[in-house]
C-alpha atoms as one frame of an Amber mdcrd trajectory, in Angstrom:
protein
  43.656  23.315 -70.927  40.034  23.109 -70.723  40.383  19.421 -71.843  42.410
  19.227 -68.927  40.229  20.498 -66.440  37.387  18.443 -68.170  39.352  15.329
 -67.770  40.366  15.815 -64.134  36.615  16.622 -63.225  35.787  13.533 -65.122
  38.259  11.338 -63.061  37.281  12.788 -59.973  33.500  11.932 -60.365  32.507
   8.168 -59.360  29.624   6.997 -60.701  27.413   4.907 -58.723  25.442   2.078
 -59.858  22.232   1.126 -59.229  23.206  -1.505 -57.113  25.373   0.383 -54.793
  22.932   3.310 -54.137  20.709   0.348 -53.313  22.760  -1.127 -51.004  23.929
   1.996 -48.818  20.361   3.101 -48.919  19.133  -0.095 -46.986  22.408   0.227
 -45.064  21.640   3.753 -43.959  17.976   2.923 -43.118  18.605   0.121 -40.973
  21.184   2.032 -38.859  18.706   4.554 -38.797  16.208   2.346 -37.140  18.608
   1.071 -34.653  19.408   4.300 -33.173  16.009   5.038 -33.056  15.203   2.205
 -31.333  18.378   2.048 -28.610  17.810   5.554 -28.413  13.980   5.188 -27.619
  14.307   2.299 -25.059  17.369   4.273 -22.912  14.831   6.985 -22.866  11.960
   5.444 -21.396  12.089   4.928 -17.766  11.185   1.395 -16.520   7.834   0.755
 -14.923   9.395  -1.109 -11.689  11.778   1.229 -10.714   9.924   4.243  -8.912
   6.485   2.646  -7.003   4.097   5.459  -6.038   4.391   5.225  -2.041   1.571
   3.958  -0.567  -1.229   6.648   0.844  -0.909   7.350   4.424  -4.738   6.979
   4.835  -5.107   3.763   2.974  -1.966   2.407   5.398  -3.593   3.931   8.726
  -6.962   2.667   7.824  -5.241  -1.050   7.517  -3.750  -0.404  10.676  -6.896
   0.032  12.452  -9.007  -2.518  10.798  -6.401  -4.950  12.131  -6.589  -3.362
  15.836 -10.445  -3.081  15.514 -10.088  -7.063  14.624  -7.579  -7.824  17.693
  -9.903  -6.184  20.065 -12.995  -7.622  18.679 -11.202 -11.180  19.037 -10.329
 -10.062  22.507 -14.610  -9.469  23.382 -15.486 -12.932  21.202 -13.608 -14.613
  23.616 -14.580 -12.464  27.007 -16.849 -14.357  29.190 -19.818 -11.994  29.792
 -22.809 -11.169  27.740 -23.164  -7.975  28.818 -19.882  -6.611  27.008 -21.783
  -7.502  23.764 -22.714  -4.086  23.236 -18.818  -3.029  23.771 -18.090  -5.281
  20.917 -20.820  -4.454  18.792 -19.624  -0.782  18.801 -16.178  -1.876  17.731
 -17.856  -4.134  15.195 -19.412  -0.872  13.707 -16.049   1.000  13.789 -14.805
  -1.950  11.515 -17.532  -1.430   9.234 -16.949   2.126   8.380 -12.957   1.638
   8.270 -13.621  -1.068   5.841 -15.768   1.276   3.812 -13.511   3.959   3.637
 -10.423   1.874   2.614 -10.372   2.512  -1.177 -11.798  -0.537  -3.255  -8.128
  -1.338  -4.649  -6.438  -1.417  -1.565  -8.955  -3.807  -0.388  -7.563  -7.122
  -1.672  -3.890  -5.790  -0.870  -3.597  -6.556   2.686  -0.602  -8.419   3.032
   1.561  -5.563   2.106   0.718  -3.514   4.675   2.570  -4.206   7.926   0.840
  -2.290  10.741   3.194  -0.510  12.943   2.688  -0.049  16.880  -0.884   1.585
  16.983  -2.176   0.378  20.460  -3.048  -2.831  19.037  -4.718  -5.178  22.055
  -3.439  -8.633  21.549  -1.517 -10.458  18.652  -2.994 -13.162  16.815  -2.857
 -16.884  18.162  -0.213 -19.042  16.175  -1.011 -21.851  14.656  -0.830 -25.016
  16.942   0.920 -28.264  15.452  -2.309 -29.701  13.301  -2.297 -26.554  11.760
  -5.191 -24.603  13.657  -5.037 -21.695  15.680  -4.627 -22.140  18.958  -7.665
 -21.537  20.739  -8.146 -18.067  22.674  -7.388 -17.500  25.891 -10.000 -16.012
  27.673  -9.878 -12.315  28.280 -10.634 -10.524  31.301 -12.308  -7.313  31.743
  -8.825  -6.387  33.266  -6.966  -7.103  29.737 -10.304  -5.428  27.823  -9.242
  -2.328  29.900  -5.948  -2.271  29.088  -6.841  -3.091  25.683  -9.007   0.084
  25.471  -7.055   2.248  26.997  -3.767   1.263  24.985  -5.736   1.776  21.755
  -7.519   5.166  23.111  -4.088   6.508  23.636  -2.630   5.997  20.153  -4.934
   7.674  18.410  -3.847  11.440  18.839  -0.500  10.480  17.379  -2.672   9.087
  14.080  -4.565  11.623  13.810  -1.745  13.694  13.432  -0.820  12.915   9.419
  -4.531  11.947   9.112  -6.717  13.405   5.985  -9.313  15.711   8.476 -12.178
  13.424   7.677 -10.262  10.149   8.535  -8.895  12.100  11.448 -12.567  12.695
  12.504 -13.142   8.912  12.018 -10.549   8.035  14.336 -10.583  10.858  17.102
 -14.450   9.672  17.722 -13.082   5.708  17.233 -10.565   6.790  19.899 -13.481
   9.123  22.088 -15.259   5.475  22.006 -12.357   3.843  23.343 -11.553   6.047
  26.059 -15.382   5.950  27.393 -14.740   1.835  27.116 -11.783   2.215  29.203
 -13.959   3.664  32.245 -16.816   1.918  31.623 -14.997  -1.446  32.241 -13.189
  -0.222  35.226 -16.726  -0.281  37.064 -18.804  -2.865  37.759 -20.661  -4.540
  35.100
């Protein structure tokens, strides 16, 4: 009986070769690596898919550098010398905006679309060589408005503001608002 049992134990055992446990090995080890792989890349999350949104300071100050360049356009092309200083206050407003927008966001301009933010004028399109079309002529009328329209907006941008931008812009807006009734008397 026990050469029974011995035999049956015998049959039942398979021998590998050296070969074989060779071959599954590399088998085994290359499946290995491939789920390791797949299952790294379906864990990482793509770069693309979630952009940071863009800071609400960075996109308010774009906004205003592009109404502090409308209504500086607007006094370049005003008729009297004495609204130089007007301009050369707004000119100074530009300055600091520019300095506060953060050095990356600098180059980036494009992507920022400015909403309505009491903007005075739009830009001239281009006539058919190419060139802007020259400037109309603004009158102290339209530099009013202009003042006024852009004093008004800035409470509402203040509102999701950082507090030292919102400083920035309530005395930008302060400015404004004294421009406004300064150009409504004679100059």
């Amino acid at each position: 009986m026990r050469q029974q049992l011995t035999r049956n134990r015998r049959s039942s055992v398979r021998f590998l070769s050296r070969r074989d446990l060779l071959r599954d090995t590399a088998v085994g080890a290359a499946a290995a690596t491939v789920a390791a792989t797949v299952g790294g890349c379906a864990a990482e999350k793509p770069e693309h898919q979630r952009a940071e949104p863009p800071d609400p300071d960075t996109v308010l100050l774009r906004q205003l550098i592009a109404d502090k360049e409308r209504i500086i356009g607007l006094y370049a092309s005003a008729p009297s010398a004495k609204l130089l200083p007007f301009k050369r206050r707004h000119e100074a407003h530009l300055a600091e905006l520019r300095r506060r927008l953060p050095p990356a966001a600098r180059g980036a301009r494009a992507s920022a679309t400015p909403g309505p933010s009491g903007g005075a004028a739009a830009p001239s399109a281009p006539s058919a060589s190419g060139t802007p079309a020259p400037e109309p002529r603004a009158s102290l009328r339209s530099l009013r408005a202009a003042e006024r329209k852009a004093a008004d907006s800035r409470p509402r941008q203040v509102e999701g503001a950082s507090p030292a931008l919102a400083q920035l812009v309530a005395s930008i807006g302060a400015c404004e608002a004294a421009h406004a009734v300064a150009l409504a008397r004679p100059l």
